[in-house]
N, C-alpha and C positions, 0 to 999 in steps of 0.2 A: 518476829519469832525466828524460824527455820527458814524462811523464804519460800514457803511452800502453799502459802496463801496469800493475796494481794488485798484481803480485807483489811481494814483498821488493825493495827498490832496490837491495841490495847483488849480491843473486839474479841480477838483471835484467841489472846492471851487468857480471858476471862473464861471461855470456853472451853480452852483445853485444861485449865486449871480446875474447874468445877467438875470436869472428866476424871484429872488427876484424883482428884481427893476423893470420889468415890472409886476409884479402884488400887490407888496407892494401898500399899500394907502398912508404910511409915511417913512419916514425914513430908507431903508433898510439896509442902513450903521450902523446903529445903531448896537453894539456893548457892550456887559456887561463884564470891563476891572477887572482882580480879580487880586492884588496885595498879596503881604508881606513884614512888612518892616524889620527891620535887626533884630528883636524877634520873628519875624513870625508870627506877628497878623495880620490876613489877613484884607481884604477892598476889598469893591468893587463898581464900579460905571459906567452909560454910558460916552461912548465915541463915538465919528463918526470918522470910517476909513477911509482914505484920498486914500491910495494904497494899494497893496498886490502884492509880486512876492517871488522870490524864497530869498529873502533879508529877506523875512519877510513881517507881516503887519504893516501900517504908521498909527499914528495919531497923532497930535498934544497935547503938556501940553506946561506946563508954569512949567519950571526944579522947581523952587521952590514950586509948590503945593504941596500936599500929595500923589499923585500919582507919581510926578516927584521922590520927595524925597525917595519913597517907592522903585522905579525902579532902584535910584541911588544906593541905601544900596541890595537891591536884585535883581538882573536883572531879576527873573525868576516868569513869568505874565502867568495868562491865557484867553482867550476869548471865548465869547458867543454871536454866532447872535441865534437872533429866530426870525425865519419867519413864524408869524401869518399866512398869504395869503397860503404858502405851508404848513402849517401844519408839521413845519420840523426846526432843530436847527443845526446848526454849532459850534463846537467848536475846 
């Protein structure tokens, strides 16, 4: 997450997110997906995460987007919640 706890990050994650969504106004799924595609010009844009386990985080594209495409050519994404309400960001 933030580096500000040394518990399991998935742990961590689960926790601040079940925080999130009871006191989010919107969206706490919301998510800022930061791509590269196979020259490594980065992109970034929201997404809404569907799941989270030790798989990983889920969301949905459409393979042919820019994002799909980006993921195809480089598998390697990062993410960004931020939680207005807490005062606090996830990545």
């Amino acid at each position: 997450m933030d580096g500000s706890d040394t518990r399991d990050p998935l742990t961590q994650f689960h926790e601040w997110f079940a925080e999130a969504k009871s006191k989010e106004s919107t969206l706490p799924e919301a998510m800022t997906l930061a791509t590269a595609d196979a020259d490594g010009v980065p992109d970034a844009r929201m997404v809404l995460l569907k799941d989270a386990d030790s798989d990983g985080f889920v969301f949905y594209t459409n393979t042919d987007s820019a994002k799909g495409k980006d993921l195809a050519a480089n598998p390697q994404a990062a993410l960004v919640f931020h939680w207005k309400a807490l005062k606090r960001q996830g990545r």
